[in-house]
C-alpha atoms as one frame of an Amber mdcrd trajectory, in Angstrom:
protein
   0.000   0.000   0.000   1.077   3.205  -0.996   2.141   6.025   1.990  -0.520
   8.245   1.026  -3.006   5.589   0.991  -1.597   3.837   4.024  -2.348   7.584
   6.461  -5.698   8.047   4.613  -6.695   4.605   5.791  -5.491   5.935   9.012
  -7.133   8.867   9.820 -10.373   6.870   8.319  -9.482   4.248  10.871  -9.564
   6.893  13.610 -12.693   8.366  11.921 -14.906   5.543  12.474 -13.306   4.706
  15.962 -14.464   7.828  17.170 -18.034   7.462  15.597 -18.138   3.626  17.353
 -16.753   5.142  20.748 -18.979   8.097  20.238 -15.555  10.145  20.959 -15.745
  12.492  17.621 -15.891  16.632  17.936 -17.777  18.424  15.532 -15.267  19.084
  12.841 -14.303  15.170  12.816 -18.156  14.582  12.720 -18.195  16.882   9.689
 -14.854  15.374   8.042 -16.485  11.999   8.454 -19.644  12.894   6.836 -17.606
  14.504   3.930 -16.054  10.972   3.254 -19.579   9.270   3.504 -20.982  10.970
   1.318 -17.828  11.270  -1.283 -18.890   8.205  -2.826 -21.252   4.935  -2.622
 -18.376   2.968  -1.695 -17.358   4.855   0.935 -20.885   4.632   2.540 -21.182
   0.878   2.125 -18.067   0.507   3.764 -18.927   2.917   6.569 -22.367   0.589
   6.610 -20.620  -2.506   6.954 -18.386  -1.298   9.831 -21.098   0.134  12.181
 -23.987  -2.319  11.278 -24.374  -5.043  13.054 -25.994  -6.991  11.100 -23.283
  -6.602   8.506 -20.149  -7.873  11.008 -20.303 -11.160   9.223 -18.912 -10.080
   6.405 -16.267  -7.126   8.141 -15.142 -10.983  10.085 -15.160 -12.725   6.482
 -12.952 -10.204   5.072 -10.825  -9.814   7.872  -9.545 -13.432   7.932  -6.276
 -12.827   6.122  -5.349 -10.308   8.851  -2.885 -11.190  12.347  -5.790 -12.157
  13.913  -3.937 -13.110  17.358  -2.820  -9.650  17.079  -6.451  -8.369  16.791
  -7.446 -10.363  20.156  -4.283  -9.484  21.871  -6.075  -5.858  21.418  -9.599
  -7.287  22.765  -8.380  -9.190  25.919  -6.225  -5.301  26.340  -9.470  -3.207
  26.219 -11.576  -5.978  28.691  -8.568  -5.576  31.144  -8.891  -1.847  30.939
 -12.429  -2.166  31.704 -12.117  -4.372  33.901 -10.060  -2.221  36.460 -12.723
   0.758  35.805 -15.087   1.464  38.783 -17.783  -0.641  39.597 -20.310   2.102
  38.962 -19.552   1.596  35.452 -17.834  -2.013  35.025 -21.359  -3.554  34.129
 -20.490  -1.382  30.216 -17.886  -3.689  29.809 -19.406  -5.497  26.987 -20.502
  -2.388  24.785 -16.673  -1.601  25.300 -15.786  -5.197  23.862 -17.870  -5.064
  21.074 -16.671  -1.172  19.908 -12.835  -2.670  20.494 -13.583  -5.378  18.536
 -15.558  -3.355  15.324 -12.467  -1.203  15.697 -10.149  -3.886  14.677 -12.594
  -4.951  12.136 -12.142  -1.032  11.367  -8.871  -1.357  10.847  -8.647  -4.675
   8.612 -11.136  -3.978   6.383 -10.088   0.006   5.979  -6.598  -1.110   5.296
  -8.135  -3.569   2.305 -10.060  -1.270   1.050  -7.247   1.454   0.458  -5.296
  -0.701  -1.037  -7.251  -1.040  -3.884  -7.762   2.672  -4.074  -5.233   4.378
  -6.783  -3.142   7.675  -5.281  -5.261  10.193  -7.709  -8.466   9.321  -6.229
  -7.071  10.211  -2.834  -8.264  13.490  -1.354  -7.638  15.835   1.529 -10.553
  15.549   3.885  -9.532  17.133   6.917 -11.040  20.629   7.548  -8.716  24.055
   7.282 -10.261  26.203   9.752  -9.342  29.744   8.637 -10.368  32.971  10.357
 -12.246  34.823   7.582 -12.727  38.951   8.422 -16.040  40.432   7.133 -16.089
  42.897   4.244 -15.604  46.085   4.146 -15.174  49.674   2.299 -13.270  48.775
  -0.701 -13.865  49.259  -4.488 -12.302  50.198  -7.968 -12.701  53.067  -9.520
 -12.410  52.744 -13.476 -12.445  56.110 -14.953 -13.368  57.487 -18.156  -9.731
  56.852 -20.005  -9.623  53.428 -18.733  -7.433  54.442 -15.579  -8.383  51.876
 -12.506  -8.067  53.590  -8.877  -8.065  50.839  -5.942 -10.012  52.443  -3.183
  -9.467  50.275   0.309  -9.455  52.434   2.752 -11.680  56.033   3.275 -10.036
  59.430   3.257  -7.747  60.494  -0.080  -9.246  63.614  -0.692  -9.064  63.688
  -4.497  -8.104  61.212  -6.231  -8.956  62.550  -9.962 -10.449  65.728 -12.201
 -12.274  64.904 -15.640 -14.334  66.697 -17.353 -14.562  69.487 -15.079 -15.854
  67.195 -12.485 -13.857  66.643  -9.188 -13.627  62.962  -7.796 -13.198  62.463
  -4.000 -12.883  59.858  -1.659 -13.906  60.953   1.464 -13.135  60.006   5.470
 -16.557  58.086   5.353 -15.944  56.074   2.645 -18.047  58.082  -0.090 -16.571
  58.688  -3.623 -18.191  62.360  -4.083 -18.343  64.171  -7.685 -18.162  67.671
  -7.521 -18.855  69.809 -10.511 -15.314  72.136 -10.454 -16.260  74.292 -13.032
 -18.722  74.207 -16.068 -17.292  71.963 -19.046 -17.741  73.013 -22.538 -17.845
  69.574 -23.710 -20.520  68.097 -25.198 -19.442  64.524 -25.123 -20.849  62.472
 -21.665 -18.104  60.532 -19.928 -18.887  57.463 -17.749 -17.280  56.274 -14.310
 -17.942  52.971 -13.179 -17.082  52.087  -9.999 -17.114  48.414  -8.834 -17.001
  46.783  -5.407 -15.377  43.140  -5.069 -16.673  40.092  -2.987 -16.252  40.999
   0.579 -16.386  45.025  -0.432 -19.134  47.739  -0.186 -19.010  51.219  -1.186
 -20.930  54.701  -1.417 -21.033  56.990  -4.482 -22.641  60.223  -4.667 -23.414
  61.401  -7.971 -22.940  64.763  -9.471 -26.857  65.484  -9.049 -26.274  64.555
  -5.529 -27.787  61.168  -5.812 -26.395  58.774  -2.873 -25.720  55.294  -4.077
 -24.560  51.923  -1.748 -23.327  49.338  -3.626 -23.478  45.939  -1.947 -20.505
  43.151  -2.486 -19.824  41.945  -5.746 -21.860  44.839  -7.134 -20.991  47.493
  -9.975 -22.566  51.218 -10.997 -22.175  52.531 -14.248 -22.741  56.309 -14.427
 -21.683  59.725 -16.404 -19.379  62.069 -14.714 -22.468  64.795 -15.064 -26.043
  64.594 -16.224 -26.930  66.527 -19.347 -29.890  66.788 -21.331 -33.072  65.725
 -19.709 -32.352  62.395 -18.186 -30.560  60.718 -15.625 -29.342  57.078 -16.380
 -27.408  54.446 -14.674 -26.622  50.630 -15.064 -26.448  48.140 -11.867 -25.220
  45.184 -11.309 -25.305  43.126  -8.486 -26.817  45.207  -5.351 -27.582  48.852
  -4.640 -29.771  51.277  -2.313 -30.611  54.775  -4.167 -31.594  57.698  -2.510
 -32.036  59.876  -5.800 -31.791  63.686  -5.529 -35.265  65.471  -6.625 -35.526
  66.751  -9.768 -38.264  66.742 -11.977 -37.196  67.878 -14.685 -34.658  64.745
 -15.545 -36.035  61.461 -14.522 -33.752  58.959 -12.700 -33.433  56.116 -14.597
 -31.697  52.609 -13.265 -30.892  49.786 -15.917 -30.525  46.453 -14.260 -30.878
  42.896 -15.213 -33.138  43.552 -18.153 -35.344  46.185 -16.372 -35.836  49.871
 -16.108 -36.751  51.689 -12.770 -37.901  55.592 -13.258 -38.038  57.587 -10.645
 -38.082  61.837  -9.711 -37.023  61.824  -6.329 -36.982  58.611  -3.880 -35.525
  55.835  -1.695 -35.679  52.028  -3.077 -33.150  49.087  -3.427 -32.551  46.788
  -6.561 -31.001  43.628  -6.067 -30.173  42.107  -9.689 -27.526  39.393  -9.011
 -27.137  37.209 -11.727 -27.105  33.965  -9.657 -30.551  34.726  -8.073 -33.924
  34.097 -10.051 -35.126  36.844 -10.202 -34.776  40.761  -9.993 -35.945  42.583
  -6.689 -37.128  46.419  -6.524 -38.013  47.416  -3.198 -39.705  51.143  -2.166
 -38.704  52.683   0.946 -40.258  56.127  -0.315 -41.791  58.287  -2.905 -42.730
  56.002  -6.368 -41.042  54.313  -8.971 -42.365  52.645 -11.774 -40.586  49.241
 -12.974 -40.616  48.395 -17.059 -39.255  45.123 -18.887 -40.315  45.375 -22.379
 -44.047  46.646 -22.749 -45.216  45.722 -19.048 -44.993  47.861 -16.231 -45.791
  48.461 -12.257 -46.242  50.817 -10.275 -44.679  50.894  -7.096 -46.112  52.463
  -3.435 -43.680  52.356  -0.445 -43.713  49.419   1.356 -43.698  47.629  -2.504
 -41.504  45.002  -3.878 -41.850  44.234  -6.976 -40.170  40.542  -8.692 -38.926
  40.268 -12.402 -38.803  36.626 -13.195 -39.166  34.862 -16.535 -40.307  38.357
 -18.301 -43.338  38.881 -15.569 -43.549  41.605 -13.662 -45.551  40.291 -10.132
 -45.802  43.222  -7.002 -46.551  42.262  -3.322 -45.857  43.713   0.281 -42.136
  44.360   0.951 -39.997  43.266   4.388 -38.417  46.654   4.371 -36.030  45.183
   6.883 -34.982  42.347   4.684 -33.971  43.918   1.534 -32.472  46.894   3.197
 -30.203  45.168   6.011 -27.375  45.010   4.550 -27.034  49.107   3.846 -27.723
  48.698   7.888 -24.607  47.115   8.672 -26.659  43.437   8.946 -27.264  39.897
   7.338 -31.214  39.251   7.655 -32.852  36.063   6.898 -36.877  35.532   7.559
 -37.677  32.108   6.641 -34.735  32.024   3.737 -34.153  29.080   1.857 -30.880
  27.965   2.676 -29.171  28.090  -0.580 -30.331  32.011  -0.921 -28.759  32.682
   2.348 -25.367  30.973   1.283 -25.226  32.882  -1.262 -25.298  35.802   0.552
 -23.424  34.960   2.680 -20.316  34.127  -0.117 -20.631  37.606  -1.315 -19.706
  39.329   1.758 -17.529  36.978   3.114 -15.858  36.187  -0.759 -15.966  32.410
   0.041 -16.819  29.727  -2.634 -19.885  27.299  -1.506 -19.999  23.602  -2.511
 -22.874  20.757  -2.031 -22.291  17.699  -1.410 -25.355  15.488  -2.326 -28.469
  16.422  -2.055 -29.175  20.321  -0.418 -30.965  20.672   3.014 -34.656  21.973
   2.361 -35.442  24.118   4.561 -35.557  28.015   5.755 -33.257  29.979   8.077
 -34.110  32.695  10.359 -32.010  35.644  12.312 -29.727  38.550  11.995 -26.112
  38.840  12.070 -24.067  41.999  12.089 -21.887  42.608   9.173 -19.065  43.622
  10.787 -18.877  39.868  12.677 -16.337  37.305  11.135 -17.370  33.946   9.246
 -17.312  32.122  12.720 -20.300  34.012  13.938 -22.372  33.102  10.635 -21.501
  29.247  10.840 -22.527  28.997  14.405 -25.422  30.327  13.054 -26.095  26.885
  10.632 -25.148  25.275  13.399 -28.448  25.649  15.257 -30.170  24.864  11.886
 -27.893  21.247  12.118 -25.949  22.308   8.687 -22.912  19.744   8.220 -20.244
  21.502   6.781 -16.424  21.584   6.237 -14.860  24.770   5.797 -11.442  24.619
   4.191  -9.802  27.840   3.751 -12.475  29.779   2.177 -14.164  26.691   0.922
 -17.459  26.040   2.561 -18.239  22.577   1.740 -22.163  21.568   2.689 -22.356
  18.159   2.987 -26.259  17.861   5.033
């Protein structure tokens, strides 16, 4: 038997020891399950160890092994038990039979990873990694193709076009300031972008505040001209849009058009979620894709999915958390909160089998690390095996 295969057969040896001896902690629970469910053959074998009905054939196939050696181990653990206290020497025979599956463990295991090729050998054991929360970061892609990496608040400005000047200020706002008036007629666009794990604020030149959530872009002119404001989202963003009735405020995102004069509302268009979100906080905004249309009151969300347009009563508190410095989830089906959940922490989420169906429920502050979250799926009973900034769901 190869070395590698030789310590994997190991640590699966300990694995299942702990599970018969009931002797595992969570993240050996969790590593355990991971190798279950890796494969069918792992899970018979895993089946035939800790069935009883199955020790048979773990006895059959263990024939070829030093079985002297084997009992040597028995008669060791009955001695042990043996000089226990009373108050607990009538468990002697549970111990017995766990010493003795154990060895069975161990024979079989060992067989079994010798048939198993290096290259299908993988790391199971969990990396615990302290993972930080996001925070104010973005970058800046100017009109002439210049980036500007924005990671911390407070540079004062950072560029002048088009008459317009750019600053990042100690709050962690990117503020356009009109300088002086430009003679040109041709519109130049900004587009400012905010990574996995990053947020940002943008105030336009009308005065228009803009948070962009993680993994979330805004595409904008340096100035408005003519009579129309327009903008293109992706990802996440909460608009409070500067009155002005002269130029409606238009956002493009995922395929729709919001139009507003003066209000508050939040669009949520990521491309891995179903469908697009509009939420009113205040004033009214109508929502367009193709010929249909709604009309929005606050209190109003309104869902584009598969071209329709439907409108029903908004949890303000749910689509607006995250501006709020929180991670809110009202009976969210776990997958939706995951994903969440990967933006702001940039993590990468895998399934292993079939995923849990059910709903979540809580709030978490933004500013807490990973940890905080995952204790969270704990109470839910979510297996999982974080490695690095892997989270790998295996229940």
């Amino acid at each position: 038997m190869a070395q590698s295969n030789r310590l994997q057969a190991q640590r699966i040896i300990y694995l299942v020891s702990g599970y018969i001896n009931n002797t595992l902690n969570f993240a050996e629970l969790q590593e355990l399950e991971y190798w279950r469910k890796e494969n069918t053959a792992n899970q018979q074998l895993f089946d035939e160890l800790t069935d009883t009905t199955k020790q048979q054939q773990a006895l059959h196939r263990m024939q070829q092994y030093d079985t002297e050696g084997s009992l040597a181990k028995v008669k060791q653990a009955i001695q042990t038990g043996e000089k226990q206290d009373k108050i607990i020497s009538m468990r002697w025979p549970k111990a017995l039979v766990a010493a003795a599956t154990v060895i069975l463990a161990s024979a079989v295991i060992f067989l079994y990873f010798r048939h198993v090729p290096n290259e299908q050998i993988v790391s199971l054991k969990p990396h615990p990694q302290y993972i930080a929360p996001g925070s104010d970061k973005a970058i800046l892609t100017l009109s002439n193709g210049k980036k500007i990496t924005i990671n911390r608040p407070g540079n004062g400005i950072i560029a002048t076009q088009g008459g317009v000047q750019i600053s990042n200020t100690t709050d962690g706002s990117i503020i356009y300031t009109a300088a002086n008036q430009s003679t040109q007629n041709m519109i130049k666009y900004n587009t400012i972008q905010t990574p996995k794990a990053g947020k940002y604020q943008v105030q336009l030149a009308d005065g228009t505040k803009v948070w962009l959530n993680a993994a979330s872009s805004l595409h904008y002119p340096l100035a408005f001209k003519g009579n129309s404001r327009t903008v293109e989202l992706t990802g996440e963003a909460y608009f409070e849009v500067a009155k002005d009735k002269s130029k409606p405020f238009t956002v493009i995102s995922g395929g729709q058009k919001v139009t507003v004069l003066g209000t508050h509302f939040n669009i949520n268009s990521y491309k891995d979620e179903d469908h697009v979100a509009t939420t009113l906080v205040e004033g009214s905004v109508q929502v367009s894709f193709g010929n249909k249309q709604a009309l929005l009151i606050p209190g109003q969300q309104s869902s584009l999915k598969n071209g329709e347009i439907k409108v029903s009563k908004a949890d303000i508190h749910l689509a607006i958390a995250w501006k709020d410095g929180q991670l809110a989830f009202l009976r969210t089906d776990l997958k939706s909160a995951l994903r969440q959940i990967s933006r702001w922490y940039d993590i990468d989420v895998e399934y292993i089998g079939n995923v849990p169906d059910f709903t979540i429920s809580g709030d978490v502050s933004r500013d807490a690390d990973l940890s905080a979250m995952l204790e969270i799926l704990k109470l839910y009973d979510v297996h999982f095996i974080q490695q690095g900034r892997k989270l790998i769901i295996t229940k």
